[in-house]
C-alpha positions as CSV (number, residue, x, y, z in Angstrom):
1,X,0.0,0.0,0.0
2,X,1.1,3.3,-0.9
3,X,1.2,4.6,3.2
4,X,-1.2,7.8,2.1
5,X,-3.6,8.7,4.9
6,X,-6.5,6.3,5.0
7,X,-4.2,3.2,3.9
8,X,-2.9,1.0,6.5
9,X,-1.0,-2.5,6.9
10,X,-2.3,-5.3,8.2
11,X,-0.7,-5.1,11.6
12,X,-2.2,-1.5,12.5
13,X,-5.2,-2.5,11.9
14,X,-8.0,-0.2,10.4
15,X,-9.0,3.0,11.6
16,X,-12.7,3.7,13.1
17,X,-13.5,6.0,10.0
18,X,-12.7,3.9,7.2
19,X,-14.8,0.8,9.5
20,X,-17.7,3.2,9.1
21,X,-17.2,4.1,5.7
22,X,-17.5,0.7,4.9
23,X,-20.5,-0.2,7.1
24,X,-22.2,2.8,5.1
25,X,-22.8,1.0,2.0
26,X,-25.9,-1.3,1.9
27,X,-23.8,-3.3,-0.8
28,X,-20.3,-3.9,1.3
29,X,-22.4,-4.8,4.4
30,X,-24.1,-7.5,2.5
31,X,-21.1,-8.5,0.6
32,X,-19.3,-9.3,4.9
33,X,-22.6,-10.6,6.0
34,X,-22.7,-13.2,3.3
35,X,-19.1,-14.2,3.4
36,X,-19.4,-14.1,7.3
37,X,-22.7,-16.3,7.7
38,X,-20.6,-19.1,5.3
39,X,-17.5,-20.3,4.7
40,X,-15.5,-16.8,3.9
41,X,-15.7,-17.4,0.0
42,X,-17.4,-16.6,-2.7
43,X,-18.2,-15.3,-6.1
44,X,-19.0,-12.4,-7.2
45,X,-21.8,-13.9,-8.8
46,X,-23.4,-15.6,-6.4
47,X,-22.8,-12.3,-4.0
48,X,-24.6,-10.7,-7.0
49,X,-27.4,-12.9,-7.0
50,X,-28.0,-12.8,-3.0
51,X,-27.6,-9.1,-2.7
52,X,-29.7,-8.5,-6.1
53,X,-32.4,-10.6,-4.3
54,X,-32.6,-8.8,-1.1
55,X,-32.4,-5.5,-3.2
56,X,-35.5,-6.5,-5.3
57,X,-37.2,-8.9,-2.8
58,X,-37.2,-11.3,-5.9
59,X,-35.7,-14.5,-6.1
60,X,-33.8,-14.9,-8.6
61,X,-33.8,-11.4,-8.8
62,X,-34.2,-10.0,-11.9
63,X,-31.5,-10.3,-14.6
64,X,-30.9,-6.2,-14.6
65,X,-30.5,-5.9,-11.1
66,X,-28.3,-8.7,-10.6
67,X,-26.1,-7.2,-13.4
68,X,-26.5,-3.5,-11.7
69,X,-24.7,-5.2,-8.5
70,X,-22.5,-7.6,-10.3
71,X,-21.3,-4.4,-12.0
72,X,-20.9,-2.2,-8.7
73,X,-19.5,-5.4,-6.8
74,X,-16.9,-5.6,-9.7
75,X,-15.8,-1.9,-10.1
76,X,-16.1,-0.1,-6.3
77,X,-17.3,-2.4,-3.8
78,X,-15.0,-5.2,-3.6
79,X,-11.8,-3.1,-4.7
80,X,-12.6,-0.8,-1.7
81,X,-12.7,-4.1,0.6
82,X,-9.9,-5.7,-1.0
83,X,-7.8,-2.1,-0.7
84,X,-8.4,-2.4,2.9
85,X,-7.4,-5.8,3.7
86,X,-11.1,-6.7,4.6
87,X,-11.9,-8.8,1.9
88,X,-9.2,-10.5,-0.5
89,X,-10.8,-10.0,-4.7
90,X,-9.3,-12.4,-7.0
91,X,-10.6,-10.1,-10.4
92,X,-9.4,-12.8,-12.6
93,X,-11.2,-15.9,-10.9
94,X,-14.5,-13.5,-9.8
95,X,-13.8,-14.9,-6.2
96,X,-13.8,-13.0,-2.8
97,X,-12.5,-14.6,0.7
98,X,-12.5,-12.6,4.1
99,X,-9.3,-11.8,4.8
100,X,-7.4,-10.6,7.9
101,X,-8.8,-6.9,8.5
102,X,-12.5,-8.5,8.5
103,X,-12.3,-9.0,12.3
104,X,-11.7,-5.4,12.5
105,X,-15.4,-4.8,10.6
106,X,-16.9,-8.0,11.9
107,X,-16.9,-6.3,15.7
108,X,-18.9,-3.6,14.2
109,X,-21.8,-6.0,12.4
110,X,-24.3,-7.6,14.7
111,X,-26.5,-9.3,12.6
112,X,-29.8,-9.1,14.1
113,X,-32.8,-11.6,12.5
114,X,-35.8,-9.5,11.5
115,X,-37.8,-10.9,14.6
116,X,-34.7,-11.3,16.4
117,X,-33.4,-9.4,19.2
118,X,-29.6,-7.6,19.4
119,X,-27.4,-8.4,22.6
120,X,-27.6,-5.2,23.8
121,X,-31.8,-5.9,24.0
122,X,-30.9,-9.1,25.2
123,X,-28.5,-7.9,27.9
124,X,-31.2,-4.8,29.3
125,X,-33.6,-7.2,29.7
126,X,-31.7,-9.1,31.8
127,X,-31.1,-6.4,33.6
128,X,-35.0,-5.4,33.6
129,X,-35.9,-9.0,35.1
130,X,-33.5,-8.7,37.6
131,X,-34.1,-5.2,39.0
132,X,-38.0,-6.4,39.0
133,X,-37.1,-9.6,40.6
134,X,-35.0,-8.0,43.3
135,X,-37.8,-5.6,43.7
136,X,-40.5,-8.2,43.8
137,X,-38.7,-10.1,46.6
138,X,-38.4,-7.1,48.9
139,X,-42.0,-6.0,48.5
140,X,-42.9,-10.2,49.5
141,X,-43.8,-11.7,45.9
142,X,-44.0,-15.3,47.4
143,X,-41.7,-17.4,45.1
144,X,-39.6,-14.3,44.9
145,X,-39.8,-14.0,48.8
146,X,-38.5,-17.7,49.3
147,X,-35.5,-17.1,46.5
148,X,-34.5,-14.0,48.3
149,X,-32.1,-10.5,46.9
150,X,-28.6,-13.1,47.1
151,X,-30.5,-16.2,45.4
152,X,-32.1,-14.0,42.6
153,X,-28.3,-11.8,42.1
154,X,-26.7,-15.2,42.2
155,X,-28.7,-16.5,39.4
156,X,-28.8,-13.4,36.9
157,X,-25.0,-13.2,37.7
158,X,-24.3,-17.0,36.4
159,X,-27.2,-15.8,33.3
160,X,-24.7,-12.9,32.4
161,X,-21.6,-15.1,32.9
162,X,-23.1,-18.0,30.7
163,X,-24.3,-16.2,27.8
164,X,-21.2,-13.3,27.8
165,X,-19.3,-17.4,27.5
166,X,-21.5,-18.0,24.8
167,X,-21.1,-13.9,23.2
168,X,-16.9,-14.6,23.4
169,X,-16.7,-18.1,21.2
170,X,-19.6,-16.9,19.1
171,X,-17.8,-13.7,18.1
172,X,-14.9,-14.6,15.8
173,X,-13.2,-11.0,15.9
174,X,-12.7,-11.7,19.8
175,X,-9.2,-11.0,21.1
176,X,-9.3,-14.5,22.8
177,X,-9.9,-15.5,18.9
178,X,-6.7,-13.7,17.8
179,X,-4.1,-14.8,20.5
180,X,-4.9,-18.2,19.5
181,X,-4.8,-17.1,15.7
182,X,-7.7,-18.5,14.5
C-alpha cells in the first residue's frame, strides 16, 4: 500500500472511519454478512445474486439488477474491501474470501434476525428482570420472597456469565480468537 492517509498495513489494523465508511454502503455490508454467515468465500456472482435478491425482494432477482450489483460489486465495492485488507478480490477468478482486517469490521456488524433481538436488548432485559425480581422479593412476591435479593443476584449473575461465555466463542473477531490465531 502506498502509506497515504487512510491506507494501512495489516498489523495497525484499520482506523474507526474507514470501519464506518465501509458499514455505510448497503452493498459492502451484504457483501461481509454473506461471506461471514458461510465459509468466507465466494463469487462475485453468487454475491450478485443474493444481494440482487434482497435489493429486489425477488428470487432470482431480476437479470438487470443482478447485473447493476454484479457491475458495482466488480468496479467499487470489492476493490474498496480488497484495498483495505477486509476482503481478498481475486478479479481474474470473480472470487472473494474474508481476509485478515475483517475481524476489525466483523466487531462492528451484529446481525440481528428481523424478529430477532440484538445483545444489547438481550443484555437490558436481563437487567429489567432482575431489577423487578429483586424488587418483587423485597415487596414479598412469594416465590420471589423464598428465593431471596442473594438467590435472585446469584442467578442473573451465572445468566450474564453464561451467555457473555456464549457472546466470546460466538464472536470470531474476539481478542481471545486472535491470541490463538484463528
Amino acid at each position: 500500500m502506498s502509506g497515504e492517509e487512510g491506507d494501512h498495513d495489516g498489523d495497525a489494523g484499520l482506523a474507526a472511519s474507514d470501519i464506518h465508511d465501509v458499514l455505510r454502503n448497503d452493498r459492502r455490508r451484504l457483501v461481509l454478512e454473506r461471506l461471514r454467515s458461510g465459509d468466507g468465500t465466494s463469487t462475485v456472482s453468487e454475491l450478485a445474486e443474493h444481494i440482487g435478491g434482497v435489493e429486489s425482494g425477488e428470487s432470482p432477482p431480476p437479470r438487470n439488477v443482478r447485473q447493476s450489483v454484479y457491475v458495482s460489486l466488480h468496479q467499487t465495492h470489492l476493490p474498496k474491501l480488497d484495498e483495505l485488507g477486509i476482503a481478498e478480490y481475486d478479479s481474474d477468478a470473480k472470487t472473494v474470501s474474508l481476509a485478515d482486517n475483517a475481524a476489525d469490521v466483523g466487531v462492528y456488524m451484529e446481525v440481528v434476525p428481523q424478529y430477532g433481538i440484538s445483545w444489547a436488548e438481550y443484555y437490558l432485559g436481563v437487567g429489567l428482570l432482575g431489577l423487578l425480581s429483586i424488587v418483587g422479593a423485597v415487596v414479598g412476591v412469594p416465590v420471589l420472597r423464598a428465593i431471596g435479593p442473594t438467590g435472585i443476584g446469584l442467578g442473573l449473575s451465572v445468566l450474564v456469565l453464561t451467555s457473555s461465555l456464549y457472546r466470546l466463542f460466538d464472536q470470531e473477531s474476539t481478542l481471545l480468537h486472535r491470541l490463538r490465531g484463528d
